[in-house]
C-alpha positions as CSV (number, residue, x, y, z in Angstrom):
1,X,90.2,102.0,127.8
2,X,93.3,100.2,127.5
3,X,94.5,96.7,129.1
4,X,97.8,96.3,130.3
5,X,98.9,92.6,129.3
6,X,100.4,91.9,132.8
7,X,96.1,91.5,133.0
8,X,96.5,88.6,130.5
9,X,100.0,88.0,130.0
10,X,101.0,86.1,126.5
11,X,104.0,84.5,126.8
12,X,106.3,85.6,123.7
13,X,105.1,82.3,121.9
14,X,101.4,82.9,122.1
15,X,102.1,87.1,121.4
16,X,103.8,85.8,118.1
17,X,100.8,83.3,117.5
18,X,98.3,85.6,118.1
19,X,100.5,88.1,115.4
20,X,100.9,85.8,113.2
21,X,97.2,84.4,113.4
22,X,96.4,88.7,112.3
23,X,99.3,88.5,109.4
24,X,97.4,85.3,108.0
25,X,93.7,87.0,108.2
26,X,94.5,90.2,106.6
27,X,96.0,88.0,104.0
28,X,93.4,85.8,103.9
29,X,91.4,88.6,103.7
30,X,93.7,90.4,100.8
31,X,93.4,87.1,98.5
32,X,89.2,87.1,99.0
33,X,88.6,84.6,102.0
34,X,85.9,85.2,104.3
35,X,86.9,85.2,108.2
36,X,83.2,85.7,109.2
37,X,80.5,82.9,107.6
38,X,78.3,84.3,105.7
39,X,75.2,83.7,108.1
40,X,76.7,86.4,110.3
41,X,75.0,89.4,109.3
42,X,76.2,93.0,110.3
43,X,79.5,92.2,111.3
44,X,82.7,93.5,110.0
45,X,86.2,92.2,109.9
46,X,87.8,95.8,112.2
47,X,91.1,96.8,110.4
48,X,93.8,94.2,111.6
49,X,97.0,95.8,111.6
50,X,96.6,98.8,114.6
51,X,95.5,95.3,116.5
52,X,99.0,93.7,115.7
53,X,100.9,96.7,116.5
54,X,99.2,96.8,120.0
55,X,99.8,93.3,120.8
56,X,103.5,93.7,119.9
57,X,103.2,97.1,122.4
58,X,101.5,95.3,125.1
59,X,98.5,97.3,125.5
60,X,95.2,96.2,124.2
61,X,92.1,98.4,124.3
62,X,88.4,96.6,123.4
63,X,88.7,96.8,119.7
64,X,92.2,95.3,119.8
65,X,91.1,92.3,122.0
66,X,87.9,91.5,119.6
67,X,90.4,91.7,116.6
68,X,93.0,89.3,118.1
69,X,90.2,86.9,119.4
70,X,88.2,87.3,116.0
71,X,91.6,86.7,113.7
72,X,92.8,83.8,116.1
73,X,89.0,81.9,115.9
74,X,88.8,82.5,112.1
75,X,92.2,81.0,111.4
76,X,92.0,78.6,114.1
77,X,88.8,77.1,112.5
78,X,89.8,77.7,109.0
79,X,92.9,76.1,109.7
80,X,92.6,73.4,106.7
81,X,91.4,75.7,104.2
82,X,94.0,78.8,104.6
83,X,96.0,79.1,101.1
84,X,99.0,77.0,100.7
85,X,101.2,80.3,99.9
86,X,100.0,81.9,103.3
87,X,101.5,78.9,105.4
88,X,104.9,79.0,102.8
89,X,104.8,82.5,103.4
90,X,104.4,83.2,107.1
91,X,105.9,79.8,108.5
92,X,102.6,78.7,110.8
93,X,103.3,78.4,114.5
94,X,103.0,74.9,116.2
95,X,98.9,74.1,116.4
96,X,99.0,74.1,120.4
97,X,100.4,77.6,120.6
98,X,98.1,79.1,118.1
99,X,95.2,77.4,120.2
100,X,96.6,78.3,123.6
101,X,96.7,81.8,122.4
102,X,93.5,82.2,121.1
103,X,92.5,80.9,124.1
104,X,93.6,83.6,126.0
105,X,92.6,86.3,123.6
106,X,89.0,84.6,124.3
107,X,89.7,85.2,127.8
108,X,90.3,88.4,127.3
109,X,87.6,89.3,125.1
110,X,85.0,88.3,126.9
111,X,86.5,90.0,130.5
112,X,86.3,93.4,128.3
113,X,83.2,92.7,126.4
114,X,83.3,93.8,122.8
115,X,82.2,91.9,119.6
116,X,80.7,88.2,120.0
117,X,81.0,87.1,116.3
């Protein structure tokens, strides 16, 4: 089932955030770094990309929403440790619109259900 983001409307800011939050985890995750601690047991990182592309589209379904909430809360609490050449790379956005988005992918998340890692 698919959400239309009027539902939970990103402003362009927080829809680049929330992108750019999935650029830096699939990096992250390229270069070896964990998004989910290692106590969580039987979760997997969903692939990343498809999630980006349905942001950019407007239209989230489930999967999409755990993947944006999942890649916002790891980079959002891993903010001090994410590799110097990811933040020369990707340019971060400001800290207050990487939160406020990730606190709408939350939102969003939990209205729909899904994944609670």
């Amino acid at each position: 089932m698919s959400v239309p983001s009027p539902s939970f409307p990103f402003t362009d800011a927080e829809r680049n955030a929330a992108v750019w939050a999935i650029a830096c985890a699939h990096l992250m995750l390229k270069q070896g770094e964990r998004l989910i601690p290692p106590d969580v047991v039987g979760v997997r990182v969903p692939p990343l990309l498809p999630a980006a592309a349905a942001l950019r589209a407007g239209v989230l379904d489930a999967q999409d929403a755990d993947v944006v909430a999942l890649a916002l809360s790891a980079v959002c609490q891993a903010r001090d440790q994410v590799p110097e050449a990811i933040w020369q790379a990707l340019g971060p956005p400001p800290a207050s619109v990487l939160d406020a988005a990730r606190a709408k992918a939350a939102r969003l998340r939990g209205v729909q259900g899904g994944l609670r890692a």
